[in-house]
C-alpha positions, 0 to 999 in steps of 0.5 A, a space after each residue: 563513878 570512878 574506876 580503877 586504871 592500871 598503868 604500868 611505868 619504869 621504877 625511874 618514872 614512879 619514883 620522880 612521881 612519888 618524890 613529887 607527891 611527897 614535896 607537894 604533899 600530894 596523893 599519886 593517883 592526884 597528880 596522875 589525875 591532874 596530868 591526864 586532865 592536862 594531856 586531855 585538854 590539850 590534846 582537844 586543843 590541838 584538834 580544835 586549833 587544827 580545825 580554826 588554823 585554815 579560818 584563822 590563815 584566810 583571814 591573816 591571822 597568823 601568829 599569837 600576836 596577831 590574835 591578840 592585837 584583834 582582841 584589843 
């Protein structure tokens, strides 16, 4: 069930949100939405990137590149 969150920001920071809504024809409380879900996942990657980093390192993988050239 959803719950209502209050959230207080600067009228600066509300009207951007608001200009945004209204050329993407879109609802605040959904893009408000869809930008904690982002915050969330990435903030989840992050620790998970944190936990495999030193795997990663013992195995030589250091950069993006070398991960995907050991995908293909």
């Amino acid at each position: 069930m959803d719950r209502p969150l209050t959230v207080r920001i600067s009228e600066d920071l509300r009207k951007k949100l608001q200009d945004i809504a209204e050329k993407e024809d879109a609802a605040v409380s959904d893009i408000v939405r869809e930008s904690i879900r982002k915050y969330i996942s990435l903030h989840r990657f992050k620790e998970l990137r944190a936990k495999v980093l030193p795997f990663a390192e013992a195995q030589g993988l250091l950069t993006d590149e070398d991960i995907f050239r050991e995908l293909e």
